[in-house]
C-alpha positions as CSV (number, residue, x, y, z in Angstrom):
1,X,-46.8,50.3,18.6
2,X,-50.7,51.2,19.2
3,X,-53.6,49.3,18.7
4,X,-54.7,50.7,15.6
5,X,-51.1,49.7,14.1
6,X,-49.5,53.1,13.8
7,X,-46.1,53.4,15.0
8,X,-45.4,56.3,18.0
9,X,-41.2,57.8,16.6
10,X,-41.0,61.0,18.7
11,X,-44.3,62.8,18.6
12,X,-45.1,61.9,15.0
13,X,-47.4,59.4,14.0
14,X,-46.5,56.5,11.4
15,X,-48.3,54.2,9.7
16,X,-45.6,51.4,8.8
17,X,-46.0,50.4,5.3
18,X,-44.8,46.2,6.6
19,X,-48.2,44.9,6.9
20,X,-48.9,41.5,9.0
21,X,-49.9,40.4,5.6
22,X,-46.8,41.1,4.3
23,X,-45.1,39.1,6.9
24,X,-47.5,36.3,6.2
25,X,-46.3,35.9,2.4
26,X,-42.8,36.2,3.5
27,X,-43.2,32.2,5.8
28,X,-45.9,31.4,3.2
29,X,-42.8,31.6,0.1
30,X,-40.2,30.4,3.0
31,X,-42.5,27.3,3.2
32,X,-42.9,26.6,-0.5
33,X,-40.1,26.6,-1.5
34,X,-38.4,24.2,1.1
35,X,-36.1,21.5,-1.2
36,X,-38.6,18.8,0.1
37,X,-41.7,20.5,-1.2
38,X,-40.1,21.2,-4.5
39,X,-38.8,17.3,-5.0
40,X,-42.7,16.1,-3.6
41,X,-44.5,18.8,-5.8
42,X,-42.5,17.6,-9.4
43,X,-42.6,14.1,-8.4
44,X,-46.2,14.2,-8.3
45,X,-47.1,16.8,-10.8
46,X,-48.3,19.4,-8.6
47,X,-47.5,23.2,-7.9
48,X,-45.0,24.1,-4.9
49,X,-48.0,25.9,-3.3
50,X,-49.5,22.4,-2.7
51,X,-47.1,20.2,-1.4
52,X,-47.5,21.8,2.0
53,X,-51.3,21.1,1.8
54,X,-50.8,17.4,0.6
55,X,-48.4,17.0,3.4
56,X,-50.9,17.8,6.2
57,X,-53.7,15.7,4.6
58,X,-51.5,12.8,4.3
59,X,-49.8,13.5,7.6
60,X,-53.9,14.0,9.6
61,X,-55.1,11.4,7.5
62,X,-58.0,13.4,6.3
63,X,-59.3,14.2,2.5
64,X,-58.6,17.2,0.6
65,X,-60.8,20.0,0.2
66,X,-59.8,22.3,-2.6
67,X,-61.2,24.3,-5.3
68,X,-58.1,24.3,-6.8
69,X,-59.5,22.7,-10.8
70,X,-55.9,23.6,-12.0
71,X,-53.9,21.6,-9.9
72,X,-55.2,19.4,-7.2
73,X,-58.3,18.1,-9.2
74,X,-56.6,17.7,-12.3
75,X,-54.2,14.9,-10.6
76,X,-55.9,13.9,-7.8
77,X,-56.6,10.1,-9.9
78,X,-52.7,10.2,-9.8
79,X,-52.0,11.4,-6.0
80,X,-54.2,9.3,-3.7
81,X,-53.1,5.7,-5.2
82,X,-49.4,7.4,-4.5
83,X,-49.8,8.6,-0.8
84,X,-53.2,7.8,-0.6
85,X,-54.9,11.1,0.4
86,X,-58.3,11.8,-0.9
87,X,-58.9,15.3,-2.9
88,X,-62.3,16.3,-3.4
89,X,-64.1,19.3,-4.6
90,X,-65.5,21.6,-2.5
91,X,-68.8,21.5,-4.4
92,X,-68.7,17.2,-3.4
93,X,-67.9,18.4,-0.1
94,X,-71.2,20.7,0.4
95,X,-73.1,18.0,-1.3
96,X,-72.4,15.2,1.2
97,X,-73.6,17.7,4.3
């Protein structure tokens, strides 16, 4: 493969139509919808795109950033008695620096 991500096939030049970003969606959905995201998402209320997340906060012991109003900020009085991770706004977050 070149640099400039076009595929060399015998003296023709291709541009192949499976981008990086492509690939990246592909873990992203593998992730999400692992049986131990889907049981922690319904069991607290959140969306399978968030377990993940919550799982890395809780596991670094650090508060959540999101912008997320939908989800995450909606339940957040719920999650951090649970598990006891922190979600704040990103708007709170720029205010304290």
């Amino acid at each position: 493969m070149c640099q400039s991500g076009l595929v060399h096939l015998q003296g023709t030049l291709v541009k192949p139509t499976f981008t990086p970003l492509d690939l990246e969606m592909l873990v992203l959905e593998e992730v999400r919808s692992r049986p131990e995201y889907c049981a922690q998402a319904t069991a607290l209320g959140i969306g399978t795109k968030d377990a993940p997340t919550i799982v890395l906060a809780y596991q670094y012991a650090v508060p959540l950033a999101t912008m997320d109003q939908r989800s995450l900020l909606n339940v957040k009085e719920k999650i951090s008695p649970m598990i006891g991770v922190d979600i704040i706004s990103v708007d709170e977050v720029l205010s304290i620096y």
